[in-house]
C-alpha positions in Angstrom: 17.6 -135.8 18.2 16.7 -138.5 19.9 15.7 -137.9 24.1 16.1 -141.2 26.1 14.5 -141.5 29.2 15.8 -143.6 32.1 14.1 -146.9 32.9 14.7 -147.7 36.0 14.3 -145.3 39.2 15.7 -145.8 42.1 14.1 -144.4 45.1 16.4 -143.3 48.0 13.6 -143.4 50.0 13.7 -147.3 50.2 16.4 -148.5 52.8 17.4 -151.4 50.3 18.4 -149.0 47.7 20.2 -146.6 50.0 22.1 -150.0 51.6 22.7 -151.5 47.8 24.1 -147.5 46.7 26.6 -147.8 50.0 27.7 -151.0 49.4 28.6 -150.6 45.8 30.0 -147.4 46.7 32.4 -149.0 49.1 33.6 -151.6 46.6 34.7 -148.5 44.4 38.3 -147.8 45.6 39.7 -146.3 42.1 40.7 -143.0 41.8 39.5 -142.7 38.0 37.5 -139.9 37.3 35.0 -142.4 35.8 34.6 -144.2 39.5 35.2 -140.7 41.6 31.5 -139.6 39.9 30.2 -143.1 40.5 31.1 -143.2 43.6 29.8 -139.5 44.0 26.2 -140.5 43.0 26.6 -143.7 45.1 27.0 -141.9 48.3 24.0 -139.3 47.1 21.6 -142.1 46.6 23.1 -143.5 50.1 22.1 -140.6 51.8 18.8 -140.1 50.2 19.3 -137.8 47.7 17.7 -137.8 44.4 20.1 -137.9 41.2 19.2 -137.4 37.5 21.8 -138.6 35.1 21.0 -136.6 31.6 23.2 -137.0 28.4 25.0 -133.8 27.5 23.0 -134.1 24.6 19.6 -134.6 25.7 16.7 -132.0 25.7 15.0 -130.4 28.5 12.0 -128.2 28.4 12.8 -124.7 29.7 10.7 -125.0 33.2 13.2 -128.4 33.1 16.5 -125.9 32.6 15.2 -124.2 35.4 15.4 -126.9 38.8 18.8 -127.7 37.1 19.9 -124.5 37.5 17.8 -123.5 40.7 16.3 -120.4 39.1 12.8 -119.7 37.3 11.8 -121.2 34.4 10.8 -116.9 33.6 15.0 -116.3 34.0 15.7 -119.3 31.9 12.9 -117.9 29.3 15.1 -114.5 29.6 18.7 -116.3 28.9 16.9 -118.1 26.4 15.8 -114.5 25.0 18.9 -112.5 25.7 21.4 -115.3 23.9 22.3 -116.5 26.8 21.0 -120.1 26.7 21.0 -121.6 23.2 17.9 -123.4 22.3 15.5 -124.4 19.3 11.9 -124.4 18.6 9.7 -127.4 18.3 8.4 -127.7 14.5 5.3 -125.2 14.5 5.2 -124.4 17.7 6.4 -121.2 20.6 7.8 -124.1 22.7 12.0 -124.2 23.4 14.2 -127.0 24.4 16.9 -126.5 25.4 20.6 -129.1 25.4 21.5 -130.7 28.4 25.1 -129.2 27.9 24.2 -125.9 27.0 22.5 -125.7 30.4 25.4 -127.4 32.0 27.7 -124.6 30.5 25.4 -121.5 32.0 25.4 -123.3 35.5 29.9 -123.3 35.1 30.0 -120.2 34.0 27.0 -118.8 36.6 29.4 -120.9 39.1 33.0 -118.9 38.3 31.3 -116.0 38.4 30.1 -116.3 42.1 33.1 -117.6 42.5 35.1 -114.7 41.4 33.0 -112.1 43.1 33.1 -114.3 46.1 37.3 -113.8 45.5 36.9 -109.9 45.3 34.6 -109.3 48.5 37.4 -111.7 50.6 40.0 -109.3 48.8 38.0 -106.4 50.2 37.6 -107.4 53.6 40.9 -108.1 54.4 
């Protein structure tokens, strides 16, 4: 499989790239989902956040998994172990990578899960 890496970075530290990303983002007035996430990054990169755009089917490396799911890469190395978090092994070698959408799934289902125990303490407390 095939990993692609991007070739052009923009830096939303510049003020030309943060002023190009809110223009464009303002001449985005669909409602398609397609232009609602392109307009979404837009407005990131206008406010100086940093965005990664990763096919589902991409690699990452496990300390990779890790920042996109905000944990260690030592809990990613455990999902990894416990089942979790599907990966495979390089050819004759210890090190994992894992799919792009495979760490996109954990992060939704990590998600409904706060989510629903978020649901049951309001429950609780009313």
């Amino acid at each position: 499989m095939a990993t692609h890496a991007l070739t052009t970075a923009l830096d939303p530290v510049d003020p030309a790239v943060r002023s190009d990303a809110k223009n464009l983002a303002e001449r985005l007035v669909g409602d398609t989902p397609v232009e609602s996430a392109v307009r979404s990054m837009l407005n990131d990169v206008a406010h100086g956040a940093r965005i990664v755009v990763l096919r589902a089917e991409d690699e990452v490396t496990p300390a990779e998994a890790a920042d996109i799911l905000g944990v260690t890469r030592q809990f990613v190395d455990r999902l990894c172990e416990d089942g979790v978090l599907a990966f495979r092994r390089l050819p004759g070698s210890r090190h994992r990578r894992i799919r792009v959408q495979e760490v996109v799934d954990v992060a939704a289902e990590r998600e409904r899960r706060r989510e629903g125990a978020d649901a049951i303490r309001a429950a609780l407390s009313e």
